[in-house]
N, CA, C and O atoms as a Tinker XYZ file with bonds, in Angstrom:
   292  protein
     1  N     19.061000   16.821000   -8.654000    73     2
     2  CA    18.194000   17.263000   -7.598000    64     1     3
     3  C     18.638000   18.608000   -7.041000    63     2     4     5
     4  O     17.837000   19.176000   -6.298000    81     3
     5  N     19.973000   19.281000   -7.332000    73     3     6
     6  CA    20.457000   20.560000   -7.144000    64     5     7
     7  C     19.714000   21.570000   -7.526000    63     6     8     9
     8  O     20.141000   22.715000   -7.373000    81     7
     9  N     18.206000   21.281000   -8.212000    73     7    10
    10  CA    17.552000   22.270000   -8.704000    64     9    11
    11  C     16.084000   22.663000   -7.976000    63    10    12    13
    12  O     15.299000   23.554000   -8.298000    81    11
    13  N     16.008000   21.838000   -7.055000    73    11    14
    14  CA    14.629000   21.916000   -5.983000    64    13    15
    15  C     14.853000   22.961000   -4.867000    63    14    16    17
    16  O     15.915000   22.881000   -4.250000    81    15
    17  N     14.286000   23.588000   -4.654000    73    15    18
    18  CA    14.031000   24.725000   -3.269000    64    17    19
    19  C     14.172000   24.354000   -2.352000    63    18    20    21
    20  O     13.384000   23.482000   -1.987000    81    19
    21  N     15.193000   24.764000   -1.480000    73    19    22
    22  CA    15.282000   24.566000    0.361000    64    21    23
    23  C     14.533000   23.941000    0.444000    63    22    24    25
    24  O     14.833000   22.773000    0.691000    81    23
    25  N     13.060000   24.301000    0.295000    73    23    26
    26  CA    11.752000   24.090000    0.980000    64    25    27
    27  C     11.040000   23.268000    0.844000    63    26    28    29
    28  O     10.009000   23.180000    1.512000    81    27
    29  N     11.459000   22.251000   -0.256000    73    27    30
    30  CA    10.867000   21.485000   -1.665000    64    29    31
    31  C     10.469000   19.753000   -0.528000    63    30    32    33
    32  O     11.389000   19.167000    0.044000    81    31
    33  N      9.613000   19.470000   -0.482000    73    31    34
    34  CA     8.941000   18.999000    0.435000    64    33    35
    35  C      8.577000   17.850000   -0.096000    63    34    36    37
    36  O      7.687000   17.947000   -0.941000    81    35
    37  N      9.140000   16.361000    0.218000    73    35    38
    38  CA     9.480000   15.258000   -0.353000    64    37    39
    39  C      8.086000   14.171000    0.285000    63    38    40    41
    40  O      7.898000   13.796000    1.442000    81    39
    41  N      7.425000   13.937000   -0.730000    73    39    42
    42  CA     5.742000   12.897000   -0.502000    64    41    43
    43  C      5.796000   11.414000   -0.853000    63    42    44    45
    44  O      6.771000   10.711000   -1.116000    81    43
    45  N      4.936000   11.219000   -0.812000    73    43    46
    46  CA     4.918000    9.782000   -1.459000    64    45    47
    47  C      2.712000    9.547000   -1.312000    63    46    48    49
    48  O      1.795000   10.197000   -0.810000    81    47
    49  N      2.843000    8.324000   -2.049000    73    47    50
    50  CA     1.186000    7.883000   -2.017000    64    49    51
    51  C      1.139000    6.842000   -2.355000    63    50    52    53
    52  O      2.139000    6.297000   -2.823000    81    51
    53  N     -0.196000    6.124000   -2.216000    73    51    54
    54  CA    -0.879000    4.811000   -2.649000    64    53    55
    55  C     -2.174000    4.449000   -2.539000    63    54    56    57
    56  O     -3.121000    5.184000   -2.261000    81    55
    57  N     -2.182000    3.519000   -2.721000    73    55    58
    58  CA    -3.617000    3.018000   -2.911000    64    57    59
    59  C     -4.100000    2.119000   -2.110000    63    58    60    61
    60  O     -3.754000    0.986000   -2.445000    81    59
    61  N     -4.972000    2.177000   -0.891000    73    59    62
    62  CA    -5.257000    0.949000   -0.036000    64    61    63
    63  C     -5.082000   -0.023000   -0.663000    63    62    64    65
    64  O     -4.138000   -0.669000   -0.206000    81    63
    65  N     -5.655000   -0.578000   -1.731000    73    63    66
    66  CA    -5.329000   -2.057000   -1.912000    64    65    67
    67  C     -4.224000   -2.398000   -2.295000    63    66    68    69
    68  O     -3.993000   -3.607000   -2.300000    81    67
    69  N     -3.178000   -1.466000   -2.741000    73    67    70
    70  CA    -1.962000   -1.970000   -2.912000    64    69    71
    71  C     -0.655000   -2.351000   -2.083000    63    70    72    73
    72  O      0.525000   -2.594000   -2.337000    81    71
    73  N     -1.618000   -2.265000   -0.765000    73    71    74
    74  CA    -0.212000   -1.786000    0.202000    64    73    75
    75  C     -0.756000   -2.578000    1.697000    63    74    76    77
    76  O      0.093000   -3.013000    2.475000    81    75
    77  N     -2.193000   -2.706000    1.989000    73    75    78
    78  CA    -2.683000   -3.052000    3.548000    64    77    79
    79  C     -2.709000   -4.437000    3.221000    63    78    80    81
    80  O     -2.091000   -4.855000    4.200000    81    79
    81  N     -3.005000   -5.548000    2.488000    73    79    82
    82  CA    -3.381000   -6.859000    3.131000    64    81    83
    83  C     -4.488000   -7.012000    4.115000    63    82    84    85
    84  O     -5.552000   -6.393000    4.124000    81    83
    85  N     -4.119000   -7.832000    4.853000    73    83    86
    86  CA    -4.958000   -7.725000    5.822000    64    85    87
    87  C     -6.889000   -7.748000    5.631000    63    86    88    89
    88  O     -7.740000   -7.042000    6.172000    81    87
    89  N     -6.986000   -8.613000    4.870000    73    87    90
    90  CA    -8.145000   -8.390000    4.234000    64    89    91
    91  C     -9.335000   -8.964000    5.091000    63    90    92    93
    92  O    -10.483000   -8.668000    4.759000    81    91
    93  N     -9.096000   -9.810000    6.233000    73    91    94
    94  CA   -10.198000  -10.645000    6.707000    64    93    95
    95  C     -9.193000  -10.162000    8.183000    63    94    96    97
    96  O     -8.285000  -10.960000    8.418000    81    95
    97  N     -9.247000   -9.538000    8.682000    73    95    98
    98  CA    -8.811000   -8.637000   10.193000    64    97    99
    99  C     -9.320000   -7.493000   10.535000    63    98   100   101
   100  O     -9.265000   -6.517000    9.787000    81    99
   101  N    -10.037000   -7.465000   12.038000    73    99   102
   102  CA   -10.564000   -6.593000   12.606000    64   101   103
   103  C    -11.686000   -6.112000   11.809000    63   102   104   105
   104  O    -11.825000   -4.890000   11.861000    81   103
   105  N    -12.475000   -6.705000   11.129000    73   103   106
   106  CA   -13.738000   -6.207000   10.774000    64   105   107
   107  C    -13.932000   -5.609000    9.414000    63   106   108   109
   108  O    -14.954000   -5.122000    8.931000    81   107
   109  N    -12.661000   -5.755000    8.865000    73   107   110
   110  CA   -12.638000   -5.414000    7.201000    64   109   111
   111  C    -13.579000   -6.359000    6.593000    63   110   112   113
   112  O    -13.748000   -7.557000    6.822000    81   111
   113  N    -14.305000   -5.363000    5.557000    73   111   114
   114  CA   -15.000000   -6.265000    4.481000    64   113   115
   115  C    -14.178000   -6.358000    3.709000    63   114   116   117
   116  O    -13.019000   -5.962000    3.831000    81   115
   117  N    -14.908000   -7.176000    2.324000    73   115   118
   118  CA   -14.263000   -7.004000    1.184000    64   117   119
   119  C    -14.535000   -6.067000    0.660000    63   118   120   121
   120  O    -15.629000   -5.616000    0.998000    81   119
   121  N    -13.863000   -5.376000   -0.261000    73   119   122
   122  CA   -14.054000   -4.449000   -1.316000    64   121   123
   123  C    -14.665000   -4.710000   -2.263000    63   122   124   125
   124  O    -15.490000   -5.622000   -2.214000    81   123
   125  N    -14.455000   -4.010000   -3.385000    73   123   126
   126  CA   -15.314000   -4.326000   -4.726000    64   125   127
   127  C    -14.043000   -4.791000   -5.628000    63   126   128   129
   128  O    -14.237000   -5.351000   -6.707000    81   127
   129  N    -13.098000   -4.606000   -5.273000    73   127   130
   130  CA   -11.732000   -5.106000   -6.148000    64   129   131
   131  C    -11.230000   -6.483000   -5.470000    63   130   132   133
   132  O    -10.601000   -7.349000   -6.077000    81   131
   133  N    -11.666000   -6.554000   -3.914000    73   131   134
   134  CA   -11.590000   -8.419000   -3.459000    64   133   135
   135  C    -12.430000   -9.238000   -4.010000    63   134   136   137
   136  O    -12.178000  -10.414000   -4.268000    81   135
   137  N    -13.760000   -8.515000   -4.280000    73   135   138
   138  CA   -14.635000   -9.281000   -4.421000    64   137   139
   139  C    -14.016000  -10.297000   -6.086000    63   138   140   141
   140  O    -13.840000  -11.500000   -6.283000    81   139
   141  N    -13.835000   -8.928000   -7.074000    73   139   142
   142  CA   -13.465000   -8.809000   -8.397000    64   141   143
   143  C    -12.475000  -10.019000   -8.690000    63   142   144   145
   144  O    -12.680000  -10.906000   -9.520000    81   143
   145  N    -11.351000   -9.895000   -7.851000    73   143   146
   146  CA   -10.395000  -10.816000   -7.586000    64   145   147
   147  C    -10.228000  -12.184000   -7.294000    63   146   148   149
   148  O     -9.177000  -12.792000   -7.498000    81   147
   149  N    -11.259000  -12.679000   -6.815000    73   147   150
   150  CA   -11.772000  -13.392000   -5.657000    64   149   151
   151  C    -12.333000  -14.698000   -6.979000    63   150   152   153
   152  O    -12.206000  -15.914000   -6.839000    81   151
   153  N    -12.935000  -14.000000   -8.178000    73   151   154
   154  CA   -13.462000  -15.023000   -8.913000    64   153   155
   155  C    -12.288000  -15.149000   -9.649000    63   154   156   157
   156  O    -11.298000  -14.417000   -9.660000    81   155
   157  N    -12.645000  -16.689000  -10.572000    73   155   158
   158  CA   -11.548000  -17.377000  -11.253000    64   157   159
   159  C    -11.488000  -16.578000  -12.482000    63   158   160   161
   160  O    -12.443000  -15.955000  -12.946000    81   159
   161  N     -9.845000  -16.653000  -13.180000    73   159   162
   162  CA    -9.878000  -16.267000  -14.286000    64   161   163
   163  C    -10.179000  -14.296000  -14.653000    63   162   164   165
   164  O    -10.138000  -13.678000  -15.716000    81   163
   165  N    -10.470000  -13.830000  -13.211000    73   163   166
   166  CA   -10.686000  -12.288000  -13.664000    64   165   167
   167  C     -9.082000  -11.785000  -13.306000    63   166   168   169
   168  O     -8.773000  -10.711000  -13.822000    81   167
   169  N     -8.367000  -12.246000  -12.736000    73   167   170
   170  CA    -6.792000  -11.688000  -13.085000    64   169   171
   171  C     -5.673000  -12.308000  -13.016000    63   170   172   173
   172  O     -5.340000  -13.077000  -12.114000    81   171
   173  N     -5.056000  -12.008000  -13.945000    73   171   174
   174  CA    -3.535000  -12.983000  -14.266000    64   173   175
   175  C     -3.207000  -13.811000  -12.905000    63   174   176   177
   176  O     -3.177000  -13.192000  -11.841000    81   175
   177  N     -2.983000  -15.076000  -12.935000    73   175   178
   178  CA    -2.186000  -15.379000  -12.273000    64   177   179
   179  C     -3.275000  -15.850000  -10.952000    63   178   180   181
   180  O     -2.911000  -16.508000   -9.978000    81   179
   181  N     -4.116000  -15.543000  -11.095000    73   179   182
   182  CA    -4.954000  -15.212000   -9.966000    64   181   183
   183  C     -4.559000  -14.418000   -8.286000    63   182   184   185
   184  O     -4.879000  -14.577000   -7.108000    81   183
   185  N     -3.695000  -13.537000   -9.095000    73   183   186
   186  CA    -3.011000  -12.651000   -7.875000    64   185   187
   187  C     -4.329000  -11.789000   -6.976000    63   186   188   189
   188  O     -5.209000  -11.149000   -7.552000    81   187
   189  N     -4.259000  -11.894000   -5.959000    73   187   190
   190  CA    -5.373000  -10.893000   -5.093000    64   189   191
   191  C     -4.364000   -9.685000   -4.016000    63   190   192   193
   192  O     -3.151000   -9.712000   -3.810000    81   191
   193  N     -5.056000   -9.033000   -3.664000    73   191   194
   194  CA    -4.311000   -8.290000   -2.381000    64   193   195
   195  C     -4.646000   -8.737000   -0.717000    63   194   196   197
   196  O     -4.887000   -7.985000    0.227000    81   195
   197  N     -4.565000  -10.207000   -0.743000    73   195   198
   198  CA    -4.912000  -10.092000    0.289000    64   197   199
   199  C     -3.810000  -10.023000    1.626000    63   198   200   201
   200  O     -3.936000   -9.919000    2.846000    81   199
   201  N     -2.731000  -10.136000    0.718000    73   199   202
   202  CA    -1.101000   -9.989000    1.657000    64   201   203
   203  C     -0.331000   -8.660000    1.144000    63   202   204   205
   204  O      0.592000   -8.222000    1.830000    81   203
   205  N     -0.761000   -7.923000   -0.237000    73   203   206
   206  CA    -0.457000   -6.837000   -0.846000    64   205   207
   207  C      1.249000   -6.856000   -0.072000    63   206   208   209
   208  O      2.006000   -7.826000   -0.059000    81   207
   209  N      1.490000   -5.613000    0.465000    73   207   210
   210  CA     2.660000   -5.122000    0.806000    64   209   211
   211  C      2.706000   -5.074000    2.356000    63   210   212   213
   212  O      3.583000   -4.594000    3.074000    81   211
   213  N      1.244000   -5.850000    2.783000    73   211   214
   214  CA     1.405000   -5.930000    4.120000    64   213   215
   215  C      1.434000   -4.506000    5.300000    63   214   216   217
   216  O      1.917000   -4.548000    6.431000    81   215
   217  N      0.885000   -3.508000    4.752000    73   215   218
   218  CA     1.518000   -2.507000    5.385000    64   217   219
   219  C      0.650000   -2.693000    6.834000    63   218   220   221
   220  O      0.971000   -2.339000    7.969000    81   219
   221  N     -0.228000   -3.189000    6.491000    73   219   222
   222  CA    -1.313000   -3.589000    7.969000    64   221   223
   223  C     -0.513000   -3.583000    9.347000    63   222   224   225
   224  O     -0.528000   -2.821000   10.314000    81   223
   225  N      0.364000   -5.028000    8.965000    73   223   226
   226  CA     1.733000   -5.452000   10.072000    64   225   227
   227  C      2.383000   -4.661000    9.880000    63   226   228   229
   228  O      2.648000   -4.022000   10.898000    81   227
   229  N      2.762000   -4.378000    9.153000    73   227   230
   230  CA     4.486000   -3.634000    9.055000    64   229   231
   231  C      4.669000   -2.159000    8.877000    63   230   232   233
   232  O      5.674000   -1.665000    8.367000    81   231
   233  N      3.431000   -1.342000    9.418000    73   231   234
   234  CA     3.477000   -0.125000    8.980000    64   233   235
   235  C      4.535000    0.778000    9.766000    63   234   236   237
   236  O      4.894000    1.859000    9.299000    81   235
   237  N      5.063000    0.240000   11.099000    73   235   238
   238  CA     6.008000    0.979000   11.458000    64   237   239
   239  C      7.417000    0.557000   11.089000    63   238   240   241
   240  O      8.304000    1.369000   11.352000    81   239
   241  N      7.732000   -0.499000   10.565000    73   239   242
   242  CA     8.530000   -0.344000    9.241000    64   241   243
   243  C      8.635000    0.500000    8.231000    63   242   244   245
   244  O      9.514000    1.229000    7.771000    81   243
   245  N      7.671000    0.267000    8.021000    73   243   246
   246  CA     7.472000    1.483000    6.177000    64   245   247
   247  C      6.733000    2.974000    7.094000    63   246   248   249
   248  O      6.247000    3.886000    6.425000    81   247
   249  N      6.741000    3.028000    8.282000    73   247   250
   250  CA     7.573000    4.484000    8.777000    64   249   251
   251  C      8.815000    4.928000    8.704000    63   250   252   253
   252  O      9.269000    6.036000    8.420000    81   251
   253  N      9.423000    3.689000    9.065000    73   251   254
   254  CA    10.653000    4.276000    9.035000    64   253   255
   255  C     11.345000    4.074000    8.051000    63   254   256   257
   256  O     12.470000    4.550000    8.205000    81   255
   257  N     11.184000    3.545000    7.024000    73   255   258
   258  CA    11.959000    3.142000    5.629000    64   257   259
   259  C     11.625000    4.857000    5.026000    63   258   260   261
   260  O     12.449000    5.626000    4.532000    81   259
   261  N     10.172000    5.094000    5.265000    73   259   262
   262  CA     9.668000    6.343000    4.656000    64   261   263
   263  C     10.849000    7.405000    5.258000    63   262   264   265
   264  O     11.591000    7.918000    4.421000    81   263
   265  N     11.027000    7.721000    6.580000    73   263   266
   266  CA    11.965000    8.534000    7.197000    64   265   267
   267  C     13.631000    8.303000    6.585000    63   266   268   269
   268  O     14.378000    9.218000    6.238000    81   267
   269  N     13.918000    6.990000    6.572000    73   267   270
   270  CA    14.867000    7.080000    5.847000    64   269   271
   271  C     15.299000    7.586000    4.477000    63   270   272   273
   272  O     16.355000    8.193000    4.297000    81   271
   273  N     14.276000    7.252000    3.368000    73   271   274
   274  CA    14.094000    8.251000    2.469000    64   273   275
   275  C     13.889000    9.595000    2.000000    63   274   276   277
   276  O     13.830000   10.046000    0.857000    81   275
   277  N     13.791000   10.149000    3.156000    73   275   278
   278  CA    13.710000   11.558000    3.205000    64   277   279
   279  C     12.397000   11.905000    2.995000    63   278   280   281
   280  O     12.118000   13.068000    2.706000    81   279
   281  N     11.587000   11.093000    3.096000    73   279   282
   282  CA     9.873000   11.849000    2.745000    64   281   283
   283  C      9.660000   12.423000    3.915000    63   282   284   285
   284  O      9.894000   12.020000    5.054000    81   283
   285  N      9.081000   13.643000    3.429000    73   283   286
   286  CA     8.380000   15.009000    4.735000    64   285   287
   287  C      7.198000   15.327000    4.809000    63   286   288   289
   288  O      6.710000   15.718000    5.870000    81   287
   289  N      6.371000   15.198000    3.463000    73   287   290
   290  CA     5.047000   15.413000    3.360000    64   289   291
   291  C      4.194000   14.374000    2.999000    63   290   292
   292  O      2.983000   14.575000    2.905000    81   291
């Protein structure tokens, strides 16, 4: 990492459904990937996002996990 610029400006990203849960709170619909999910047999395991990574609850957690990691942008 000795090779990045002073300036070099540390991100991160995702994908709503991989990360909020929270699927039936405060007025959320379903999506087109709950819906997808939702029937039998359309994905392994029958895994859905409806607890994903939770970031719904826990987003000022994964603020500060983010801060701890050094992300800036």
């Amino acid at each position: 990492m000795n090779h990045l610029p002073a300036d070099f400006v540390w991100g991160a990203s995702t994908a709503s459904y991989q990360v909020e849960g929270a699927t039936r709170e405060d007025g959320r619909g379903p999506s087109v990937w709950d819906t997808f999910t939702a029937r039998p047999g359309a994905v392994r395991d029958g895994h859905t996002g409806e607890v994903a990574c939770d970031h719904y609850h826990r987003y000022e957690q994964d603020l500060d996990l983010m801060a701890e990691a050094g992300l800036t942008g």
